[in-house]
VOGU-3710 file (C-alpha; in Angstrom, 3 decimals, decimal comma):
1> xxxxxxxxxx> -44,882/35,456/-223,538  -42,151/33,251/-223,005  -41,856/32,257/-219,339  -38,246/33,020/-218,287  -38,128/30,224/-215,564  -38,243/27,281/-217,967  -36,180/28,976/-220,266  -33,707/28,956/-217,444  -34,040/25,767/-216,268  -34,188/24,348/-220,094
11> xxxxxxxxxx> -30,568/26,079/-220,424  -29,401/24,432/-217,399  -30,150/20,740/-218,661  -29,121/21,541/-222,094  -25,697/22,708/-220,313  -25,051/19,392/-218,327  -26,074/17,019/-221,040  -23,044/18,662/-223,204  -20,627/18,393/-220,397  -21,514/14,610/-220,179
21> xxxxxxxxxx> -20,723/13,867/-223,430  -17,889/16,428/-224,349  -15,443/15,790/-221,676  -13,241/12,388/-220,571  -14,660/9,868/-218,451  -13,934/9,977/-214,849  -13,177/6,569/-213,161  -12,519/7,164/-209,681  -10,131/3,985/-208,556  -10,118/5,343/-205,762
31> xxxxxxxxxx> -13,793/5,544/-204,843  -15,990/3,667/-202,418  -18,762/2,055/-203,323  -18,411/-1,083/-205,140  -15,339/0,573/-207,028  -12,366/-2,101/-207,690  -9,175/-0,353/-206,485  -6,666/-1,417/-208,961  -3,812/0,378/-206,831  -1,605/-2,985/-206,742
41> xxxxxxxxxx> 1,745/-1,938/-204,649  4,129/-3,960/-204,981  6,914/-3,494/-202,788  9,680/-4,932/-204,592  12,327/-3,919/-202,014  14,229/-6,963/-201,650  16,687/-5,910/-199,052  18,650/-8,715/-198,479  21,399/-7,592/-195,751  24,201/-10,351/-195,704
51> xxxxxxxxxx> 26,907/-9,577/-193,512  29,605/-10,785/-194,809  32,519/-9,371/-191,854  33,862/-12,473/-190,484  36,188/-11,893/-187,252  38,513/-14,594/-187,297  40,832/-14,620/-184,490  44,043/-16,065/-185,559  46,073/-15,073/-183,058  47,872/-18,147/-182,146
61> xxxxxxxxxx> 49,884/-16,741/-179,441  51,404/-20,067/-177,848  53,681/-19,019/-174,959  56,621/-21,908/-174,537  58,343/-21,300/-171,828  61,549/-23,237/-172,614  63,402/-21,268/-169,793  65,779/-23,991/-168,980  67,572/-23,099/-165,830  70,905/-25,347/-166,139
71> xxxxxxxxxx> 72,658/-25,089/-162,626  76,447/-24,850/-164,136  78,263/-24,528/-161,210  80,186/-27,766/-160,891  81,765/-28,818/-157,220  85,492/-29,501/-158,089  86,213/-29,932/-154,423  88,291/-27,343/-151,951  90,477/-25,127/-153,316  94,038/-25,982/-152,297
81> xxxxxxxxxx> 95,992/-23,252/-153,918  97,161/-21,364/-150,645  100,235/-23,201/-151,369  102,572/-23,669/-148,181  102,488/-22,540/-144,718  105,775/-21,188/-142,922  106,138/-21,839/-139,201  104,983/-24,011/-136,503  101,146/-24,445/-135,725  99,511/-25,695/-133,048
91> xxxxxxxxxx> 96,021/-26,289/-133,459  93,831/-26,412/-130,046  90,489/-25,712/-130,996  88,087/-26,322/-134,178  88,036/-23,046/-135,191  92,302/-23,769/-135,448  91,542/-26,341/-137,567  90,956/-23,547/-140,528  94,153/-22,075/-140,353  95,333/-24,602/-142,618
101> xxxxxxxxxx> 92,991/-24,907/-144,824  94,175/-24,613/-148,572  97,323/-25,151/-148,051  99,196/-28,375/-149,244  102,494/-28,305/-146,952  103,463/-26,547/-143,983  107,257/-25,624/-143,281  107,351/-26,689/-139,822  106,279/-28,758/-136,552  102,426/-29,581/-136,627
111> xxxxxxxxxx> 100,872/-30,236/-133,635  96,941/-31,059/-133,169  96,768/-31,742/-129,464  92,385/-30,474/-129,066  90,205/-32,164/-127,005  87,093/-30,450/-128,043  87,914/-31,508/-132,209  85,847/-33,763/-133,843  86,601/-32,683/-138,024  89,761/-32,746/-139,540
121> xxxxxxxxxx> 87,844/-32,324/-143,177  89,265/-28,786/-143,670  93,377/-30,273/-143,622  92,257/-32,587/-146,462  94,460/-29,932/-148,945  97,886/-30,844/-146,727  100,148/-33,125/-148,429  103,140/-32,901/-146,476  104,911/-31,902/-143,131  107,859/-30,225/-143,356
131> xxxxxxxxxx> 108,987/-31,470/-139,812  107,421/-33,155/-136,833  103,874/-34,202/-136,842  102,075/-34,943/-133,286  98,638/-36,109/-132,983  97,737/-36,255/-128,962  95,718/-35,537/-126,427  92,413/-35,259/-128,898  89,661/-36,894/-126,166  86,665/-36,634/-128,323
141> xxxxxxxxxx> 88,562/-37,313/-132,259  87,242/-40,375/-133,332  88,871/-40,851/-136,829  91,664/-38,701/-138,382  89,648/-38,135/-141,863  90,722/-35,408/-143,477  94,612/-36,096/-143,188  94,179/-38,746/-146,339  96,414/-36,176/-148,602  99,378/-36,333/-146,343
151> xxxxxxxxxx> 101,817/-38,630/-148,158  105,263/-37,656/-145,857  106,478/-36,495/-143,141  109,736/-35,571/-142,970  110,149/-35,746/-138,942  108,485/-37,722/-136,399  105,053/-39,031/-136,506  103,610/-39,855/-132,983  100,084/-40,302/-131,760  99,445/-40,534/-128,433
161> xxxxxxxxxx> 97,143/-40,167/-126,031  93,576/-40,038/-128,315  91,044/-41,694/-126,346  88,306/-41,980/-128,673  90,738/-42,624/-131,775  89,257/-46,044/-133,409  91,649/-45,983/-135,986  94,539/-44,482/-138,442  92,105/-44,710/-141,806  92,506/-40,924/-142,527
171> xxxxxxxxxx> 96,815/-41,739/-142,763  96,306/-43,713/-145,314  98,227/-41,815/-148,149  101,601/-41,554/-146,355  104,786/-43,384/-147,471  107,217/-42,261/-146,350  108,363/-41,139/-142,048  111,773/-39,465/-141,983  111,877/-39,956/-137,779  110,000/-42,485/-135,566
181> xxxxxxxxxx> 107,113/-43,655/-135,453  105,160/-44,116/-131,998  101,524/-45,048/-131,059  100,874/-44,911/-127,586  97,820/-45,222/-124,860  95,361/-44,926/-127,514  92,579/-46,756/-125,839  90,031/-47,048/-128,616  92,943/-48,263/-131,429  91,973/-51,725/-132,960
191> xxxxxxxxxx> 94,330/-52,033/-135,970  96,506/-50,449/-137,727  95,108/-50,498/-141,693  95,488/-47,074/-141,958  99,463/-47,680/-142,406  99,059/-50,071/-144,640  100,654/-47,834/-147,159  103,536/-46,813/-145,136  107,100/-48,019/-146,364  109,808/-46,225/-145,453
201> xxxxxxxxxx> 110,679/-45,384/-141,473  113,944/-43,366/-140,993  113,901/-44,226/-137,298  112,619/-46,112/-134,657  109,019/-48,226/-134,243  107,449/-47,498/-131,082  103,903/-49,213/-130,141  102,918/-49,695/-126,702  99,836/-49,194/-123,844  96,883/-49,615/-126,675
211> xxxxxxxxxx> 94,468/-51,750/-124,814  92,631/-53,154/-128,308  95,250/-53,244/-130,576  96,909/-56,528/-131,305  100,756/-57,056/-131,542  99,568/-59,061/-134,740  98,832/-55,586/-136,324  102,348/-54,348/-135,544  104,026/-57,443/-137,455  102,052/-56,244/-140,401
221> xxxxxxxxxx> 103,720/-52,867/-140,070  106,987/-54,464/-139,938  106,311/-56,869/-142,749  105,840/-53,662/-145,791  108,604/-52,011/-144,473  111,518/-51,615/-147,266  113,529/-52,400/-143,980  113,764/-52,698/-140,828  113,441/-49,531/-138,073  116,457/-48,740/-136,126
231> xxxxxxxxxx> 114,611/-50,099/-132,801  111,449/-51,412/-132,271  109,675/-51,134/-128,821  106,265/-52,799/-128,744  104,997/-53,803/-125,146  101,525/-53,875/-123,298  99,203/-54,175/-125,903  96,868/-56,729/-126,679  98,415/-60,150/-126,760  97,440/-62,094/-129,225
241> xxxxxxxxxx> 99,178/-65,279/-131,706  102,079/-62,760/-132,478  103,021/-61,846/-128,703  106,157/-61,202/-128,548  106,853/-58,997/-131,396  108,782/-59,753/-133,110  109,792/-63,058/-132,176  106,231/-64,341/-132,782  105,347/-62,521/-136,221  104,962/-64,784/-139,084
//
């Protein structure tokens, strides 16, 4: 009787032996165990970032500032076009003194008799006086610039009384005298250069009671006239190689 276990177990063996040899080998890379993993991974990823965004600044903002501030305005002097002034003026204090200023001739008698003046600078437009000119009675005027313009005056010129008057420099542009001409008790008067232009006198030549001024000065007057004044009074000044004048002029 055949014993059913071994035939069993004889099946069995018979069964694995065939599956050995029938199907593919089986070799497990993977495994443990004295297995040689052949996985190689090669990671060929070669990521090579080159950034190639180059910020250039070229902003070549240069700020010149070639704001040239040219000052045009040129100083031509006063403006003398007020042209001329009718009338008689009398000028008594400074603030008188601009009343003529602009204008180059007055029509009329001028008078500066102010003891509180000490600028005449605002007259220096005035070429002319249309009549008598007096300069007295100015205590604190030390020079009469201002009057250079004036080159006539048709009436009488006179100056009297200026105590601190050094001298006639600001006259210096007149010619020409239609009347007299007097200087008289001007303490402070030491010549007489401002005249020096002077030659023509329609009248008479009066020069007396200036304490400083040499009679030699009045022979110099004389001497550019075109010719001789109608009368000349000269007396009490100071007495020098020309006393009397003019008997002792050169």
């Amino acid at each position: 009787m055949i014993n059913i276990k071994n035939l069993l177990l004889g099946l069995s063996l018979a069964a694995a032996v065939i599956g050995c040899t029938v199907g593919s080998p089986s070799i497990d890379a993977g495994t443990d165990g004295g297995a040689t993993d052949t996985d190689t991974d090669t990671d060929t990823d070669t990521d090579t970032d080159t950034d190639t965004d180059t910020d250039t600044d070229t902003d070549t903002d240069t700020d010149t500032d070639t704001d040239t501030d040219t000052d045009t305005d040129t100083d031509t002097g006063p403006d003398c076009s007020s042209g001329e002034y009718s009338g008689d003026l009398t000028i008594g204090t400074q603030s008188d003194v601009a009343t003529l200023a602009g204008y180059t001739s007055i029509l009329g008698n001028l008078t500066i008799e102010c003891p509180s003046c000490t600028d005449l600078s605002e007259l220096i437009c005035l070429a002319s006086v249309d009549g008598d000119f007096w300069i007295s009675g100015n205590t604190t005027l030390t020079n009469l610039d201002g009057l250079s313009g004036i080159t006539s005056v048709v009436g009488n010129l006179r100056i009297l009384g200026n105590d601190a008057l050094a001298d006639v420099n600001g006259l210096s542009g007149i010619t020409t005298v239609g009347g007299y001409l007097a200087l008289m008790n001007n303490d402070a008067l030491a010549n007489l250069d401002g005249l020096s232009a002077l030659n023509t006198l329609g009248e008479n030549l009066n020069v007396w009671d200036n304490l400083v001024l040499p009679d030699c000065e009045v022979c110099d007057i004389l001497a550019q006239l075109g010719s001789a004044p109608t009368s000349l009074y000269v007396q009490d000044n100071l007495d020098d190689a020309c006393t009397p004048v003019p008997a002792g002029c050169p």
